[in-house]
C-alpha positions in Angstrom: 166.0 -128.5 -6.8 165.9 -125.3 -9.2 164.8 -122.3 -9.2 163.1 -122.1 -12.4 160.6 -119.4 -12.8 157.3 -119.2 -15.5 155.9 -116.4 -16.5 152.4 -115.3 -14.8 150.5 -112.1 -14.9 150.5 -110.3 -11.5 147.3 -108.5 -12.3 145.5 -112.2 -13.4 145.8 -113.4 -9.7 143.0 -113.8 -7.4 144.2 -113.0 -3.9 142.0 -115.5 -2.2 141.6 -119.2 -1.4 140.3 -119.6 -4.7 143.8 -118.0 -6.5 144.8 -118.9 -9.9 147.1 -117.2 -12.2 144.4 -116.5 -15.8 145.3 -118.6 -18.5 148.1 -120.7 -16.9 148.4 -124.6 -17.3 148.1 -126.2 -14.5 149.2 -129.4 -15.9 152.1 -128.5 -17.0 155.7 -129.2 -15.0 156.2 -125.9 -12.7 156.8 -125.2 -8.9 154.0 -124.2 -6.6 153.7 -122.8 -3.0 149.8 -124.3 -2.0 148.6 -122.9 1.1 145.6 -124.8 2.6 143.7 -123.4 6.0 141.7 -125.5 8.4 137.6 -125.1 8.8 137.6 -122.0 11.1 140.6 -121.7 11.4 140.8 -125.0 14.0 144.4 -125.3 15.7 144.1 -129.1 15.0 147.7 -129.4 13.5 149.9 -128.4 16.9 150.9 -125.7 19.7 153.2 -123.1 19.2 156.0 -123.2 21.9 159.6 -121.3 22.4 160.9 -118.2 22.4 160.7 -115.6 18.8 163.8 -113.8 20.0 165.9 -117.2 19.5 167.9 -117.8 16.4 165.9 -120.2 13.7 166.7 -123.8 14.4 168.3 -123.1 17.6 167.3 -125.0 21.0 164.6 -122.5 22.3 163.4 -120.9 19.3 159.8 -120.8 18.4 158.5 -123.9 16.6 155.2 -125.9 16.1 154.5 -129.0 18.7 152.9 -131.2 15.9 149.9 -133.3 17.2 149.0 -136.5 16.6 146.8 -135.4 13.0 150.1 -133.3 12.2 152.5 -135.8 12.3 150.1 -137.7 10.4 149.7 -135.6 7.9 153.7 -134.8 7.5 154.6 -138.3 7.9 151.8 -140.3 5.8 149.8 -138.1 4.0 152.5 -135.8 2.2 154.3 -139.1 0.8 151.6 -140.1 -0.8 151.5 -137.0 -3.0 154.5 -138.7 -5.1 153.2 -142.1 -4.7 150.3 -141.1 -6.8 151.9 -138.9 -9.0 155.4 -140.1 -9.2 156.1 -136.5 -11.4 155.5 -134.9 -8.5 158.1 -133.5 -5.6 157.2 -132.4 -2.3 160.0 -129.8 -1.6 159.3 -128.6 1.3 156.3 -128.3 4.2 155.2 -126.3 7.0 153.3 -127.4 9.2 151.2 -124.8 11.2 148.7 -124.8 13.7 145.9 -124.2 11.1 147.2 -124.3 8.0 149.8 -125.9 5.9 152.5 -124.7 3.3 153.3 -127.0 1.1 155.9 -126.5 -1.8 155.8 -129.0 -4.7 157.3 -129.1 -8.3 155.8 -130.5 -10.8 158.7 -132.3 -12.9 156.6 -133.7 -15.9 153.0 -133.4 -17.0 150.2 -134.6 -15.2 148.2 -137.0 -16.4 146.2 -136.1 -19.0 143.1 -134.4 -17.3 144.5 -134.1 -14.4 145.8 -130.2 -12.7 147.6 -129.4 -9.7 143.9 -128.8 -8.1 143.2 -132.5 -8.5 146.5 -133.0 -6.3 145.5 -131.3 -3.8 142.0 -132.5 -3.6 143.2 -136.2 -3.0 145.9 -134.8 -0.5 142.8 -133.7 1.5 140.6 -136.3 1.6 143.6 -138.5 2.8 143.8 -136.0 5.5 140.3 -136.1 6.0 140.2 -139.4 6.7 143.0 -139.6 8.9 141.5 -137.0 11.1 138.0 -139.3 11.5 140.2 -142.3 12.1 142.0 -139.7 15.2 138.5 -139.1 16.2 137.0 -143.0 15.9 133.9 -142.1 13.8 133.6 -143.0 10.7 130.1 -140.0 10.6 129.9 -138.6 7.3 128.2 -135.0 8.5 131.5 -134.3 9.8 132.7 -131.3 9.1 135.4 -130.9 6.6 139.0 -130.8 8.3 139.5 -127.6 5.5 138.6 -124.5 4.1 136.8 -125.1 0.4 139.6 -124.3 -2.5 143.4 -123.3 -1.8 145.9 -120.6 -2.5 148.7 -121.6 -4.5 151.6 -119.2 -5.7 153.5 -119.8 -9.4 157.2 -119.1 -8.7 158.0 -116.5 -11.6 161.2 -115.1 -10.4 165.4 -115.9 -10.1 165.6 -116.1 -6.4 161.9 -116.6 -5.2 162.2 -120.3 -4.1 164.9 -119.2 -1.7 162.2 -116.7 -0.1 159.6 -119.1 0.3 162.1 -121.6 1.9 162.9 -119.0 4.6 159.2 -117.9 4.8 158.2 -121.3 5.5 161.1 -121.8 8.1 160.5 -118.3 9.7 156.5 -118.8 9.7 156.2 -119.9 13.7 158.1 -117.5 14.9 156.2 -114.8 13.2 153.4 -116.3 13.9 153.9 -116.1 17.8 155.0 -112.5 17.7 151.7 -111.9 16.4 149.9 -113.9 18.7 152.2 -112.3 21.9 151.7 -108.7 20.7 148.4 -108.3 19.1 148.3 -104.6 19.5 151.3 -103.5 18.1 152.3 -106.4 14.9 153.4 -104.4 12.3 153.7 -105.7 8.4 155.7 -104.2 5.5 154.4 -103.9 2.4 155.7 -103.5 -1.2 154.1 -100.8 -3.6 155.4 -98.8 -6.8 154.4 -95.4 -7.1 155.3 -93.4 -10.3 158.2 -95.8 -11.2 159.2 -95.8 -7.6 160.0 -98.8 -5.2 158.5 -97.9 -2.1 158.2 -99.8 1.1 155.6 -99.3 3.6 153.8 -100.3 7.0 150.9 -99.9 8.9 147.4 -99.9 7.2 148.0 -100.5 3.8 143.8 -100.5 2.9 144.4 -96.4 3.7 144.7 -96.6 0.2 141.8 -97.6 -0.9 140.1 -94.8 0.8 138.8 -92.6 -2.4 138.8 -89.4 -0.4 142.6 -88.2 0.0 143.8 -84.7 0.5 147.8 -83.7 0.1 148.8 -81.5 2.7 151.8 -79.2 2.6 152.4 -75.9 3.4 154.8 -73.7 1.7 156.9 -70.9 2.7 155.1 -68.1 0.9 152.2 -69.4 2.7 150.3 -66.9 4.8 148.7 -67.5 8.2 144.9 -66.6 6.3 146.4 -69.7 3.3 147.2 -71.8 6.3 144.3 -71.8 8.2 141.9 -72.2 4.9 144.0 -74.8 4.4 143.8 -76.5 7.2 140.0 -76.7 7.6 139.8 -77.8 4.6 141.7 -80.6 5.7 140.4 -81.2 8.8 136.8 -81.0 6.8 138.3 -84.3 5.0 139.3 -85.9 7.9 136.2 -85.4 9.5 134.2 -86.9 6.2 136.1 -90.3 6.5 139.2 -89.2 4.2 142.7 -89.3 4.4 145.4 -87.0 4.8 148.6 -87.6 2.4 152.1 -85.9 3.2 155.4 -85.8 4.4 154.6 -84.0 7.5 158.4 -82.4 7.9 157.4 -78.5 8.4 156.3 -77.0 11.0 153.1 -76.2 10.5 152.7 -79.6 8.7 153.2 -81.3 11.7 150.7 -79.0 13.3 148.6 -80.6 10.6 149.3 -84.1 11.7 149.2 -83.3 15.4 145.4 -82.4 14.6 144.4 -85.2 12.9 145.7 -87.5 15.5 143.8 -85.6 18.1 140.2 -85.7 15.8 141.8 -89.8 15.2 141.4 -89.1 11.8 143.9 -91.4 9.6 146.9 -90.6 8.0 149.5 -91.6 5.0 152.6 -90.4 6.1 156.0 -90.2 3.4 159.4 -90.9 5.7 162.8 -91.3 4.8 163.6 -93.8 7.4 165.1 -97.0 5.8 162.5 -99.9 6.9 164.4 -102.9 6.9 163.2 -106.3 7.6 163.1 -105.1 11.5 161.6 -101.8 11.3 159.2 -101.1 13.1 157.6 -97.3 13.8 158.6 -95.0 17.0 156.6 -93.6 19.7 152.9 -92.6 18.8 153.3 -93.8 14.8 153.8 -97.5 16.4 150.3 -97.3 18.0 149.1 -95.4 15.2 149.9 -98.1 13.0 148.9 -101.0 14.8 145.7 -99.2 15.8 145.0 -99.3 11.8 145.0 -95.2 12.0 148.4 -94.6 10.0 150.3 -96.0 6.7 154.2 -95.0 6.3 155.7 -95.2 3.3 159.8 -95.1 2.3 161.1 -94.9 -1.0 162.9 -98.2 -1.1 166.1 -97.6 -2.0 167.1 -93.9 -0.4 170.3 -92.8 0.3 168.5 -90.6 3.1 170.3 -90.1 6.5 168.9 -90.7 9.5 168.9 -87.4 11.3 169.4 -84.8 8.3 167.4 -84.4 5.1 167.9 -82.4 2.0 165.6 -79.9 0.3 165.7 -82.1 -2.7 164.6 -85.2 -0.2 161.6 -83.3 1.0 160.5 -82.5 -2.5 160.7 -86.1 -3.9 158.6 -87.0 -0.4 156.1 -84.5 -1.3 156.0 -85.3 -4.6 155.0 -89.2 -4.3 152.6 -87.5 -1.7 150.6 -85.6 -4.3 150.7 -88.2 -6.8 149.3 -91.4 -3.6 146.6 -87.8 -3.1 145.9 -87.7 -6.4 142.2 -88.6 -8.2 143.7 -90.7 -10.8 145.9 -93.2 -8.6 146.1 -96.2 -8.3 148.6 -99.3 -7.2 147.7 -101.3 -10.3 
């Protein structure tokens, strides 16, 4: 098994169940991560059961309960993927309540006309007929056991495979964390701003709100600045825009205090460190999971904790003007 990556455009994917990477081969030998969803979402594959503060693959821990069509499909249908294209490696499968993760290298080229879509296309129709054959009807309105199309990832990158493996292992246990805590799941995402790694949680779409306003408040500020200021911002707020800063004065906080009041949203720069467990404290954890705040941490700080520098605040402020700004934009 190696972790050989290709090379494929970020910006030339289509994040959807219809995602391709523009202008790559699809016949030639690479590694894939296909994701593949049931028809409205159907829990047809298993049950969730165990506990998501147990260690992976330890007695307890929170694992799918296959069903009869998901042992099936693991145990019959998956094998067949390599009996019909023997160039073809299954690496590794999850098996979720309504969707599947499949990983599968491609060691040789397909056969001539044939592309990694046509793979997956006779992978479900075995499963489609396995699932009649559970159900005794051979009725051909039946609807289909998936979702039209697929999502499949290209692995382009020294030490990707090993991510998906562990993403694929750590999938039910996120999963039910999700499903126990509705109200307050969090998600981190990854964005570069200016040249910067940054790492961020909450509402990420708070971004694609056109509308932004920077607010900070400086020192030489005076109270008639601060209070033009301040409607002005609570004008954008109240127009369905979004307020951008670091919030660490004062009278910025004032600012943010405010907005939370009028449940306008917020983008908030931190320099807490969000590591695979963080997770927001006291109101910014509800603000977050009710869709009403994004915070964002450059990703690798040297911040502390409890203290930060003048030269901290500024580079805070900074990527705070620049995520406020009329020309910005992730891509």
């Amino acid at each position: 098994m190696k972790d050989t990556p290709t090379k494929c455009p970020r910006n030339a994917v289509i994040h959807s169940m219809n995602r391709r990477c523009a202008n790559h081969d699809y016949n030639a030998p690479d590694t894939y991560m296909v994701t593949i969803v049931t028809n409205h979402r159907r829990p047809l594959f298993g049950t969730l059961k165990g506990d998501p503060t147990q260690p992976l693959h330890t007695p307890g821990c929170a694992q799918v309960w296959r069903s009869e069509l998901g042992n099936i499909i693991l145990t019959e249908e998956i094998p067949k993927i390599n009996h019909y294209y023997p160039m073809v490696e299954v690496w590794k499968v999850c098996v979720m309540p309504d969707h599947l993760h499949i990983i599968i290298r491609v060691n040789e080229c397909l056969p001539k006309g044939k592309k990694l879509g046509d793979i997956i296309k006779g992978f479900k129709q075995g499963c489609n007929k396995a699932y009649k054959r559970i159900l005794q009807i051979s009725d051909l309105t039946l609807s289909p056991l998936f979702e039209e199309n697929y999502c499949d990832k290209i692995l382009n990158k020294y030490g990707q495979l090993d991510h998906w493996k562990n993403y694929l292992d750590d999938n039910p246990r996120r999963l039910m964390i999700k499903m126990t805590n509705p109200d307050l799941f969090t998600r981190r995402h990854f964005l570069t701003i200016n040249g910067q790694e940054c790492v961020a949680t909450g509402n990420v779409l708070l971004l694609n709100i056109p509308d932004k306003q920077f607010v900070v408040v400086h020192r030489k500020d005076s109270d008639t600045d601060y209070q033009r200021n301040m409607a002005a911002w609570m004008k954008c707020g109240e127009n369905y825009g979004v307020l951008v800063g670091a919030f660490i004065s004062e009278r910025e906080k004032a600012v943010k205090k405010a907005a939370i009041e009028c449940e306008y949203p917020l983008i908030q720069f931190t320099n807490e460190d969000m590591g695979p467990f963080y997770k927001p404290h006291g109101q910014d954890f509800d603000l977050c999971a009710s869709g009403r705040l994004l915070l964002i941490s450059p990703k690798t700080n040297s911040f502390k904790k409890n203290k930060i520098t003048r030269e901290e605040c500024l580079h805070l402020n900074e990527l705070a003007a620049i995520i406020a700004s009329d020309d910005f934009s992730l891509a």
